[in-house]
C-alpha positions in Angstrom: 256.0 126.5 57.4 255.2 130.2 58.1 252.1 130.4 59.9 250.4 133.6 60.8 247.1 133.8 62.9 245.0 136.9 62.2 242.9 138.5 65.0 240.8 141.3 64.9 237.6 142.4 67.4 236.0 143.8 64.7 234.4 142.3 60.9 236.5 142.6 57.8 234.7 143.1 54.7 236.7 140.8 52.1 238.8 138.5 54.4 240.0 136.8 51.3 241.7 139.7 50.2 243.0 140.2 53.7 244.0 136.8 53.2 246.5 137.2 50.2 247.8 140.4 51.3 248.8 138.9 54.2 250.2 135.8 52.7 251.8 137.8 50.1 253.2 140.1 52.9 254.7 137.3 55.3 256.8 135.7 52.3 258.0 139.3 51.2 259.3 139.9 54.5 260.2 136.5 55.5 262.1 135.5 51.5 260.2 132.0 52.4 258.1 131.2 49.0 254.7 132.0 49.7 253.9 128.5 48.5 254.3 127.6 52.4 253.2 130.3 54.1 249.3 129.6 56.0 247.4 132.2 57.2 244.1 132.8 59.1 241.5 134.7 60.3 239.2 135.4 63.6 237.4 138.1 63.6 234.9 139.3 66.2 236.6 137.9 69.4 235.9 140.3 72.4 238.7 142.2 72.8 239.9 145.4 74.3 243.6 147.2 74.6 244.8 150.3 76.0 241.2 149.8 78.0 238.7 150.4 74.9 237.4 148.3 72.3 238.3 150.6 69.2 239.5 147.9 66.6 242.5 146.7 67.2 245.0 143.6 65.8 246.5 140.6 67.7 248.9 138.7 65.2 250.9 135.1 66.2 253.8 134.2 63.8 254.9 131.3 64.4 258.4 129.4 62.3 261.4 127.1 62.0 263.6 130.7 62.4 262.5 133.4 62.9 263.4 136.9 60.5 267.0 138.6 61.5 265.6 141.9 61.2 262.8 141.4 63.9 262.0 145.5 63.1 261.6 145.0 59.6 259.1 142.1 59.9 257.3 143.8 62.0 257.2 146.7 60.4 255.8 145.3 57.0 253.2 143.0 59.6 252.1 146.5 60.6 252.3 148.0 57.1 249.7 145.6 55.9 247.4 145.7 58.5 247.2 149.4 58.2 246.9 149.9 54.4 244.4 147.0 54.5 242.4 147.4 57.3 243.3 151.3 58.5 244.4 150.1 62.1 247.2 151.9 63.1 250.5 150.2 64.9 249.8 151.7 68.2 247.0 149.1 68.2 248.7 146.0 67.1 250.4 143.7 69.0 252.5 140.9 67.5 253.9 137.8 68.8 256.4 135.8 66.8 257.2 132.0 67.6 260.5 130.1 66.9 259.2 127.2 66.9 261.7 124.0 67.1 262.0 121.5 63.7 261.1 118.4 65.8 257.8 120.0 66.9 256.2 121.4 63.0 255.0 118.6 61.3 254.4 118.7 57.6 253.0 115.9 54.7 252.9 113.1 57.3 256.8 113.8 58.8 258.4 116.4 60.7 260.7 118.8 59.4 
C-alpha cells in the first residue's frame, strides 16, 4: 500500500535500478514488506526551484499511516536520492499522504 511517485526535471540513466533502490528504501524505512510497496517514475517534467532548473527531486508518498519518525523517513528518502542520483536534500521536496483505508483500494476491495 506504500506508494511513492518519483519526479525529477532531468533523465536518469537506469531508472530500473532507481526503481529498486527506491522500493527497497521505502520498505526499510517504512518496516511495510516491500512486497507492497509501488513506485514510479517521471522524468523530464519542466521544473524549476529556488528559481533555476539545476536537477532537482519532487517525491509524493502516499499510505494507510504514515512513519512515526517523519525525520527519519525523510531522511533515508533523501539518502537514496542522493547516493543514487547525486541530488542533494536542499533540492528535494517531499510530500507524504495519509491517506484514509476506505479510499486505497486493493485486489478488487478496499482495505
Amino acid at each position: 500500500m506504500p506508494y511513492l511517485n518519483i519526479v525529477i526535471n532531468k533523465p536518469v540513466n537506469n531508472e530500473a535500478l532507481l526503481l529498486k533502490a527506491a522500493s527497497q528504501a521505502v520498505s526499510e524505512a517504512t518496516g511495510k514488506a516491500e512486497t507492497y510497496v509501488m513506485v514510479s517514475l517521471d522524468t523530464q517534467p519542466n521544473m524549476i526551484m529556488a528559481g533555476t532548473d539545476d536537477v532537482l527531486a519532487f517525491l509524493d508518498y502516499r499510505a494507510l499511516g504514515l512513519p512515526t519518525d517523519r525525520n527519519a523517513f525523510s531522511a533515508a528518502l533523501c539518502q537514496m536520492i542522493a547516493d543514487q542520483l547525486s541530488i542533494p536534500g536542499e533540492r528535494i521536496y517531499i510530500s507524504m499522504t495519509d491517506s484514509e483505508r476506505q479510499n486505497w483500494g486493493w485486489n478488487h476491495q478496499t482495505f
